[in-house]
N, C-alpha and C positions, 0 to 999 in steps of 0.2 A: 504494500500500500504506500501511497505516496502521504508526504509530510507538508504539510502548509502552517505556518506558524505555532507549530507545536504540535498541532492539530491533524488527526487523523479525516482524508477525504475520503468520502466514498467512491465505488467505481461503478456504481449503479449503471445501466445502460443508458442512451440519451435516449431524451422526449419531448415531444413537440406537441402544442396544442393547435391543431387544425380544423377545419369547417367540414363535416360531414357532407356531401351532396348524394342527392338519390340519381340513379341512372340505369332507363330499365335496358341496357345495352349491355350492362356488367353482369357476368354469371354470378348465381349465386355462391358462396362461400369464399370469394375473392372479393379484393380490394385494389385501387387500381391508385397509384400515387404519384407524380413528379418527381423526374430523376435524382433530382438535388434534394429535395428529402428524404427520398428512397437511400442513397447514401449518410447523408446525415445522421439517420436513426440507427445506422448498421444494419437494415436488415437483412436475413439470412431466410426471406421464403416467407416466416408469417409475419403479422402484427398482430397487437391487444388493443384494442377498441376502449376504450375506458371516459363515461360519461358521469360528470356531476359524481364522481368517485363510487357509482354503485353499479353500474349498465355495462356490465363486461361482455364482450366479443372477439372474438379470435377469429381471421381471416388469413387465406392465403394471398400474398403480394405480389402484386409485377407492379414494374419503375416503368411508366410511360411517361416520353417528353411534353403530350397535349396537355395535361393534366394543370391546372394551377399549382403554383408551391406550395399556397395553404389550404391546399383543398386534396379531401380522400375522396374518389367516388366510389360508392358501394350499390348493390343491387336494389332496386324501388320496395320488392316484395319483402327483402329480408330486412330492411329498418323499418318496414310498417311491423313486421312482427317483433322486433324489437322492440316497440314503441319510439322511434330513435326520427325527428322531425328533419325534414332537410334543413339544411344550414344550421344545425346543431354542431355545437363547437366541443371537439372531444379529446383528449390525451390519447395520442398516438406513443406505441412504443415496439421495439421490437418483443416477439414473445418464445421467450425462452426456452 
């Protein structure tokens, strides 16, 4: 672990808070993300969905360059069953 003024940092993975959008073009169980976040976040295949800290979701990922930077798109049907509103702002992270 690294050391910052005495202090022990964690090495938590990184995360970003991004805007959910519905889009009934994305299969289900996939997430579709912007290249530059897609590395960002390190991920390695899935993400963790994580809304208002209790709406958890796990999705397989692909890095596409159409995509906005702060924007996830996900499948229309599968956020209506999540109760998950488009433009819902949510903790993106990779999922371990």
């Amino acid at each position: 672990m690294d050391t910052i003024g005495g202090g022990f940092v964690s090495q938590r993975p990184p995360e970003k808070r991004l805007r959910l959008r519905r889009r009934d073009e994305i299969d289900k169980g996939t997430a579709k993300l912007n290249s530059a976040a897609y590395k960002f976040l390190q991920i390695a295949g899935r993400i963790e969905v994580v809304v208002a800290g209790k709406k958890k979701l796990e999705l397989r990922a692909t890095s596409v360059p159409d995509v906005p930077e702060n924007e996830v798109w996900i499948n229309t049907d599968e956020m209506k069953v999540q109760g998950l509103s488009d433009n819902s702002i949510a903790t993106i992270r990779n999922a371990c």
